[in-house]
C-alpha positions as CSV (number, residue, x, y, z in Angstrom):
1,X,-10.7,17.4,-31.1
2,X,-10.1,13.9,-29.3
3,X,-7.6,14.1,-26.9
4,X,-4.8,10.9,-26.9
5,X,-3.3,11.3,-23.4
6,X,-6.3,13.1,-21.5
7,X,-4.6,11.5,-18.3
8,X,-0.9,11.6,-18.6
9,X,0.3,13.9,-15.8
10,X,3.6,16.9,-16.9
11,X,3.0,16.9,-20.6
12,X,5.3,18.2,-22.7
13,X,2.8,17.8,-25.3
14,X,-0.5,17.4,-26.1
15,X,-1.3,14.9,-29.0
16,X,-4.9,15.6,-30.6
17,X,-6.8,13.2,-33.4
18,X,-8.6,16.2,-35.4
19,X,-11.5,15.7,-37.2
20,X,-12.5,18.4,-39.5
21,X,-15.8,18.4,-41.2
22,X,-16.3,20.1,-44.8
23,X,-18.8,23.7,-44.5
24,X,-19.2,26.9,-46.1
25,X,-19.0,29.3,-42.8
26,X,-16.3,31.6,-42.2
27,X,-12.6,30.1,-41.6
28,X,-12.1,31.0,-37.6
29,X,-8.7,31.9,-37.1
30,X,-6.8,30.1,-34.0
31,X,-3.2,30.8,-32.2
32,X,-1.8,29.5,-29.5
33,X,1.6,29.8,-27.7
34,X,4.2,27.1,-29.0
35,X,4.5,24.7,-32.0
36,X,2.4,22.7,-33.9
37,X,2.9,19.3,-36.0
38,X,-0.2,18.2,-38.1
39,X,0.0,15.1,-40.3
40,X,-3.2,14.3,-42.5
41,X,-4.2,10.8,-42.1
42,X,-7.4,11.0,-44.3
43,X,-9.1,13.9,-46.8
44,X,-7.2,17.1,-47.9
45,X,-7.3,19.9,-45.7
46,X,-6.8,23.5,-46.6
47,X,-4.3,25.4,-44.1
48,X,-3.7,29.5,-43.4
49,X,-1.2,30.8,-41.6
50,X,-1.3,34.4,-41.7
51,X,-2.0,34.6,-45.4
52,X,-0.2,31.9,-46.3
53,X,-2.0,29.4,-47.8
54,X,-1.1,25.9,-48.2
55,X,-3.3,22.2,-49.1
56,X,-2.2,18.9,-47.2
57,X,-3.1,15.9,-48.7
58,X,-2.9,12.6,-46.9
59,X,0.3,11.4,-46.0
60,X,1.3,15.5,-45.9
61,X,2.4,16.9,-42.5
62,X,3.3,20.5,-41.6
63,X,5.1,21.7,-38.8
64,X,5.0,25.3,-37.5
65,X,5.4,28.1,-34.8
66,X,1.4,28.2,-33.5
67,X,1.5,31.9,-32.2
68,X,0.8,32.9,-35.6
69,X,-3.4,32.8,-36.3
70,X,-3.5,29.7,-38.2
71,X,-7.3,27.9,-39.5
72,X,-8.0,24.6,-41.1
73,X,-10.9,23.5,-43.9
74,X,-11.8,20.1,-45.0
75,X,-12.0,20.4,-48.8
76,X,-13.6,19.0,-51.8
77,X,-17.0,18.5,-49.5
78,X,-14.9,15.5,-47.4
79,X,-14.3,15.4,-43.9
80,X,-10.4,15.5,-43.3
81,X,-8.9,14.1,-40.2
82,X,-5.1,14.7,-39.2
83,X,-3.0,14.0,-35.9
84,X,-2.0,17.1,-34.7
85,X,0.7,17.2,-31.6
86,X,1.4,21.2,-30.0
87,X,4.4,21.2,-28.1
C-alpha cells in the first residue's frame, strides 16, 4: 500500500496505489469502517466480499460499503495493481 496524500492534513479520504502480488497462501480477510472505490489499473484481481465473489479486470472498478470482510488476489500468476480511495 503507497499512500498518495501521506501529508494532507483533515482527509476526507485516503487515496492508496495498491499493489498486489500473485501467491498461493490463504486469502486474509480485511474490513474497515466506511466505503471503498478500487479501480484496476493493471492485471486482474480476484475480489470477496462476504462470499461474494467477483474478478476485475483492468479498466474495472468497484465501489462498496468496507465494513463487510472483503480480500483481494492477483490472478493468473500476475501482479495486479489498482487505485483504491476509502472514504
Amino acid at each position: 500500500y503507497q499512500s498518495l496524500a501521506p501529508n494532507f492534513v483533515h482527509k476526507r479520504m485516503e487515496p492508496l496505489l495498491v499493489t498486489v502480488q500473485p501467491k498461493e497462501a490463504n486469502e486474509e480477510t480485511n474490513s474497515h469502517p466506511g466505503q471503498e472505490f478500487d479501480y484496476v489499473i493493471s492485471g486482474t484481481l480476484a475480489v470477496r466480499i462476504d462470499d461474494h465473489d467477483l474478478v476485475l479486470n483492468e479498466g474495472d472498478a468497484l465501489f462498496f460499503d468496507s465494513n463487510h470482510p472483503h480480500s483481494m488476489r492477483a490472478m493468473n500468476d500476475q501482479p495486479a495493481q489498482f487505485l483504491a480511495i476509502i472514504l
